[in-house]
N, C-alpha and C positions, 0 to 999 in steps of 0.2 A: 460634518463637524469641522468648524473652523481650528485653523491650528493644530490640528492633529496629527501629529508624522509619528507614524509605526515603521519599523522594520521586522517580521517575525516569519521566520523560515523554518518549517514545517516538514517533517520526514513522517510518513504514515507508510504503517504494515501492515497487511490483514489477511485473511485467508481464504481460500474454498473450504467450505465446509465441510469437515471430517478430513482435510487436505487431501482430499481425492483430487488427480490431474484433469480436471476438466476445461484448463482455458487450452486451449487446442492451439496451434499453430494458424489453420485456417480461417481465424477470426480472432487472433491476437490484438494485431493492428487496428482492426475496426473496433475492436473493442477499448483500446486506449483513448482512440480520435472522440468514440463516446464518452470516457470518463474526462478526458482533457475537457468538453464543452459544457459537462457539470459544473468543471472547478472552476471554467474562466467565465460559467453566467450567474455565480457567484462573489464575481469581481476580486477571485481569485489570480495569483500569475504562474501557473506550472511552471517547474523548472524541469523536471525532470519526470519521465514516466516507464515502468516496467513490470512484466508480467511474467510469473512463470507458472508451469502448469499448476501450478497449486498455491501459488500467494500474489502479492501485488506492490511494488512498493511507489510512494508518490512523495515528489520533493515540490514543496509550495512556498510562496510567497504568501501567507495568508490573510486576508481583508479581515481587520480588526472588527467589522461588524457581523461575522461569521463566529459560532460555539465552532471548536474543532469536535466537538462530540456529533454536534447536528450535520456539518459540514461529512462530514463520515457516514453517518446514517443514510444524508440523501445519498450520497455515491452508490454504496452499497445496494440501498433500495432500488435506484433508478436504472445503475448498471445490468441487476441479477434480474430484473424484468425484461430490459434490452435483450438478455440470453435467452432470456424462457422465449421471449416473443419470437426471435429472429429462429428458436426453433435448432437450434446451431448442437442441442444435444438431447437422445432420446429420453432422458427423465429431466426432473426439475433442476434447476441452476440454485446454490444459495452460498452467500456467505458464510463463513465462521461468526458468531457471536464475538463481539468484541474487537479489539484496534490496539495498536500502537504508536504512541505520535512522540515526536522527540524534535526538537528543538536546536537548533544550531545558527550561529553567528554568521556576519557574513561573510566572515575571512574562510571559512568550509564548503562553501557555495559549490565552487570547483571539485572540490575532495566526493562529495557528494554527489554532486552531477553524477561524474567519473563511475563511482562504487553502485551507483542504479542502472545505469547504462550499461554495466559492466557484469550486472546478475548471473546471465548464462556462463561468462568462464569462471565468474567468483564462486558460482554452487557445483563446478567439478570437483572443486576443492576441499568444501565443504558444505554439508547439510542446511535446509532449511532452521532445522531445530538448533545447530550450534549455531548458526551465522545470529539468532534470535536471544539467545543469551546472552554471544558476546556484546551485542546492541545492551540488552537490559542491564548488563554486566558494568558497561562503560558509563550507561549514564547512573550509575547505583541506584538502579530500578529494584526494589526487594522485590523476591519469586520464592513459593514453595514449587520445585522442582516436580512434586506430583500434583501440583491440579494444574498447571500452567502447561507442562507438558504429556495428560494422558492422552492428546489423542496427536502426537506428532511421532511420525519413523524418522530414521535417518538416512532417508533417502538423497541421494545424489545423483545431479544430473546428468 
């Protein structure tokens, strides 16, 4: 598309299913390197990528020719096959239904990076479950408290 210039920088969150800790240490990294090759053959530009044993977060520059709904689905779908295939755990790998995507300028680039990067000492602190509202919290995301959160603990790392 001639004339076209986007800027759109993209924070996604998403979960293992039932938040059970199954992204393991020993196939963390390879597992990243595999979703980073989704998002960049997408003509996506990661900024940033992190995993913990039970969610995901991913900072993008996103190609105005990508849904971030579709954009999500392939990850999910492509990534949770990579698991099943690679065999990396005795039952089946899957997603949580559902995603989080949030939106930030470029002047947070940095702020952002930093706060993904940073997951393992940020969730000694705090929970998956609170670090997730105060996200939906900030960007006045409305939530019913019981269906958004029945199947999350407050577990810390």
């Amino acid at each position: 598309m001639a004339n076209t210039y986007t800027q759109l920088y993209i924070h996604l969150v998403f979960a293992v299913k039932h938040r059970d800790r199954l992204i393991l240490s020993t196939f963390k990294d390879e597992l990243m390197k595999y979703i980073t090759g989704i998002i960049q053959s997408k003509g996506n530009k990661l900024l940033a990528i992190n995993t913990m044993p039970d969610h995901c977060h991913i900072f993008l520059g996103l190609n105005p020719k990508n849904a971030i709904s579709e954009l999500v689905k392939d990850i999910k779908l492509a990534s949770g096959d990579f698991i099943n295939d690679k065999k990396w755990l005795k039952g089946k790998f899957h997603w949580q239904e559902g995603y989080g995507a949030f939106s930030y300028s470029h002047s947070q680039i940095d702020n952002v990076i930093k706060y993904i990067l940073n997951q393992e000492k940020h969730h000694k602190k705090l929970s998956f479950k609170e670090e997730y509202k105060k996200i939906l919290t900030s960007f006045n995301v409305e939530y019913q408290d019981a269906f958004l959160f029945d199947w999350f603990d407050d577990i810390k790392y």
